[in-house]
N, C-alpha and C positions, 0 to 999 in steps of 0.2 A: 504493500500500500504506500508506504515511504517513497518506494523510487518512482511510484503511478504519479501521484503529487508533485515529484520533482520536475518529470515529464510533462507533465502538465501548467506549471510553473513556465518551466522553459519555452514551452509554446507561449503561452502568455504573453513573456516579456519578446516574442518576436512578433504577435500583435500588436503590441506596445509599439513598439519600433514602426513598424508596417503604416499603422494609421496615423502619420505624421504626431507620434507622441512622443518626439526629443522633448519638446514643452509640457511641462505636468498640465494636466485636465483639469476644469472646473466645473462643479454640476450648479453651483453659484456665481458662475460666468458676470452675472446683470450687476452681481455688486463690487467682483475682481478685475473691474475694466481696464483698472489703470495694469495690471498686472503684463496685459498684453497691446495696451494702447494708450502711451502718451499722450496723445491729443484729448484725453479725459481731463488731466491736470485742470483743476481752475475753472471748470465751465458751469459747476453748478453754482459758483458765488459763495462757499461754503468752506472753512476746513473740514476735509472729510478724512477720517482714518479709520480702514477696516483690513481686520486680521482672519484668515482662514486656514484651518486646517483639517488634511484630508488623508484618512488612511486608508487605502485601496486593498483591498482582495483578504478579507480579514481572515488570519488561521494559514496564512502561507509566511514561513520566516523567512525575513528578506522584502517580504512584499511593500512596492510603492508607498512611501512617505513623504507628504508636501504639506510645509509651514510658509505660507506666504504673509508679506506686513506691507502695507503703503499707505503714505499718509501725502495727500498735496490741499493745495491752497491757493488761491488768489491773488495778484500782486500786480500792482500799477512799475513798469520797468521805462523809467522818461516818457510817459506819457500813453506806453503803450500796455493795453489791459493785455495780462498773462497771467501764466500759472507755473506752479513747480509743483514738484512733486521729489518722495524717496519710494524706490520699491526693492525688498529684497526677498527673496525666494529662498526657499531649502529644498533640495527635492535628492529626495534619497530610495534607492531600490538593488540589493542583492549588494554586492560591494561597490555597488558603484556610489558615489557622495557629492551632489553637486549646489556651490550656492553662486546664487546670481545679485548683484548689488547693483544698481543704478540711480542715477542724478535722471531728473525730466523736466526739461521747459517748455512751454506751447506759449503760441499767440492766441488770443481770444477774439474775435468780430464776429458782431452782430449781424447777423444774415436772415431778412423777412421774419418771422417769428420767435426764430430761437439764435443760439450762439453757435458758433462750428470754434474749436479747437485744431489748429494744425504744431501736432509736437514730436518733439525727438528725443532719445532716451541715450545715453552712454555711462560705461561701468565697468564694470569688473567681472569677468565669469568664472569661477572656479571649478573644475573637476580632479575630484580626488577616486582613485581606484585604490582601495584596499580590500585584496583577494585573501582568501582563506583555502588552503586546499586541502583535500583529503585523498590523498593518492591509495588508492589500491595496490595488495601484495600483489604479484605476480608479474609475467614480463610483455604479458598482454598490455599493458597501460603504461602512455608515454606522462612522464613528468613535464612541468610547463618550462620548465628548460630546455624542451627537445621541440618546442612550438615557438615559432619566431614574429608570431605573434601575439602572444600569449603573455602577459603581466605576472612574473612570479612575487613580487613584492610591492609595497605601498607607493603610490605614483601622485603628485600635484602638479597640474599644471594651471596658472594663472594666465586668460586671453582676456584683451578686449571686445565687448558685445555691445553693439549698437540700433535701435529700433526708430519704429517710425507710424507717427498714426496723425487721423481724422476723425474727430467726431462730431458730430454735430445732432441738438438738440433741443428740444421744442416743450411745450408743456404737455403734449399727448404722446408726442414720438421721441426716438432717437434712431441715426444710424451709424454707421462708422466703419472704418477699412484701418488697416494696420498692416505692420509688417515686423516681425521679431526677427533678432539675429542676420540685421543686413547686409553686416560685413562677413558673413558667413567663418564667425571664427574657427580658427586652426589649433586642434590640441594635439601638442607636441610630444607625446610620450615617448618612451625609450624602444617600444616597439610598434612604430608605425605612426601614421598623424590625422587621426580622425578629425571633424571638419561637422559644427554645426550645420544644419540646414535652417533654410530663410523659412518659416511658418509666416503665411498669408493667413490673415482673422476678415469675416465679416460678422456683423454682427446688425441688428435691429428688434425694436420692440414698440409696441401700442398700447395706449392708456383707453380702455372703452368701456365708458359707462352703459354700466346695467338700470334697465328698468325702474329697480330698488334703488336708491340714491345711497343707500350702505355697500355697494357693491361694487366691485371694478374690475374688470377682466384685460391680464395683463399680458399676453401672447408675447414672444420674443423667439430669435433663431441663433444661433452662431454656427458658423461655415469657418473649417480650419482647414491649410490645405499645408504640405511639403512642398507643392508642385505637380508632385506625381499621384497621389492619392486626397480623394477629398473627403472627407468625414463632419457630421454636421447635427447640432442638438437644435429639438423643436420644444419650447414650453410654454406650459401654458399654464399660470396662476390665476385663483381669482384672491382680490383683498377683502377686508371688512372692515368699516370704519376708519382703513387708511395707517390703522395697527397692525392687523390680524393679518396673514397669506398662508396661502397653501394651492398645493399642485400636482402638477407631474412634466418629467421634464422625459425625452425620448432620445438615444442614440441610436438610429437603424443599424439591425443586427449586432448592437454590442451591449446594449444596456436600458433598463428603466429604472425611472429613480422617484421619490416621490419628494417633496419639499416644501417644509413651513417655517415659517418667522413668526416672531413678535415684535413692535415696539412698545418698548418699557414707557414709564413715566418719565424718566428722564431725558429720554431722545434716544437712547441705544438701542441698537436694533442686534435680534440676534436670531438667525438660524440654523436649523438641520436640513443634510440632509442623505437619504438614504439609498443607495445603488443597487440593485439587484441586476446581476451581468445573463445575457442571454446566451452567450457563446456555452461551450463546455464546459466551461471554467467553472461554471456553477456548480457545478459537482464537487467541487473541493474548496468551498468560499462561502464566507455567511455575508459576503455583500460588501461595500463599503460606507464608510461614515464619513462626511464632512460636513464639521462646523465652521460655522461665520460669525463673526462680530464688527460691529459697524456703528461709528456715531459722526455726526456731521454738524459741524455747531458755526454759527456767527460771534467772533471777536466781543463785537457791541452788545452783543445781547447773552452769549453764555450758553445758548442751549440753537438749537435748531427749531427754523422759525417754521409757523404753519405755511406760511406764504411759500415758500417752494415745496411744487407738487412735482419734480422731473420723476419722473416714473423709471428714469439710472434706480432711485432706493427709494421706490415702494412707499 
């Protein structure tokens, strides 16, 4: 049963790979923008900081872990309305250990109803390899010294990683394009020099009032691509009162997930959410879990005003 699992595992993570996931995955996408899109920086008028973490494929050791943090803000720079931002990432799986740190500035203009964001991101990428092996007796089985490409011992290497996004937003809608890892960084290791790929993001979502004036039906998409494969979530939330949400979010042929929030009294906002994987892999996974936390508050005033209703956070 051990080594079914491990086989199983291993397939996995070349899914993983396959469906342009160098970038850790988000089933809370709508509140992790800035994660993969600079041009979020600043457009809601707001400091916003929201933390997420997500632990994929539960009851496999080794399996996908991502702690991501960003926090941006608003800023007048000689006259011209902007935004900054910090984003830094953890995303760790099997021995592999990767953190990503970045600086974000966008410009902000006002365009017909809402604001678009055009920003860019640069940092620091880290990948660490620290392998663990368990060689087998006998003379069937080569050691990773006898593999020239194979990592026998613990590897860092530090690249540069540079991004690039749009977004633009309204009091009903938002859309947005991005582009992560545009310099397609080069990791230098002692055997061989793997090479980021450029992940293309779309993204969109609608604010539509129900019937019920307690009610709001919040539909959104994201489109993630390598280049060479495309992969895409469909969700669809409704709210209550502009506190409460819940949903279900859909990746064809690889996942459903379900997802609720609260906002507190205080303005924070905090969600779950839950992945149930359709491939095979469900035979040896109780699903994944990713939590959110998120507050977005005005200088002036200390807390987060009712007056912005962007439908970015619910």
């Amino acid at each position: 049963m051990k080594k079914l699992n491990i086989l199983i595992f291993l397939l996995a993570l070349t899914i993983r790979g396959v469906l342009a996931q160098q970038d850790p995955q988000l089933s809370n996408y709508m509140f992790g923008t800035l994660q993969y899109n600079p041009g979020f920086a600043g457009t809601t008028g707001l400091i916003c900081a929201t933390a997420i973490n997500r632990q994929q494929w539960i009851g496999f050791e080794g399996a996908p872990s991502t702690t991501g943090f960003n926090v941006s803000a608003p800023f007048n720079l000689l006259g011209i309305s902007s935004g900054a931002g910090l984003n830094v990432v953890s995303d760790n799986i099997g021995f592999d250990k990767d953190i990503n740190f970045s600086a974000i500035y966008s410009v902000i203009t006002d365009i017909g109803q809402g604001k678009m964001g055009i920003g860019i991101s640069g940092g620091m990428l880290n990948k660490t390899l620290d392998p663990e092996w368990e060689i087998p007796s006998g003379d069937i089985h080569t050691p990773p010294s006898g593999d020239p490409l194979i990592p026998e011992s613990k590897e860092s290497f530090v690249a540069f990683d540079a991004g690039f996004g749009i977004f633009y937003v309204t009091g009903k809608y938002y859309a947005a394009a991005s582009v992560t890892h545009l310099n397609k960084p080069k990791i230098k290791y002692s055997k061989g020099t793997p090479y980021i790929s450029r992940h293309y993001y779309l993204t969109a979502g609608y604010n539509l009032q129900l019937p019920n004036p307690s009610l709001e039906l919040l539909p959104s998409l994201l489109a993630v691509s390598d280049g060479k494969v495309l992969q895409f979530s469909a969700t669809s939330l409704i709210r209550y009162n502009k506190k409460v949400w819940g949903g279900v979010s859909y990746r064809p042929g690889v996942a459903l997930t379900g997802i609720a929030g609260i906002e507190l009294f205080n303005g924070i906002r905090i969600g779950y959410a839950y992945e149930f994987p359709v491939t095979d892999i469900r035979r040896s996974t109780y699903g994944s879990h990713e939590f959110m936390v998120n507050y977005c508050f005005d200088l002036s005033m200390g807390k987060s005003p009712m007056k912005y209703k962007s439908i970015r956070f619910l």
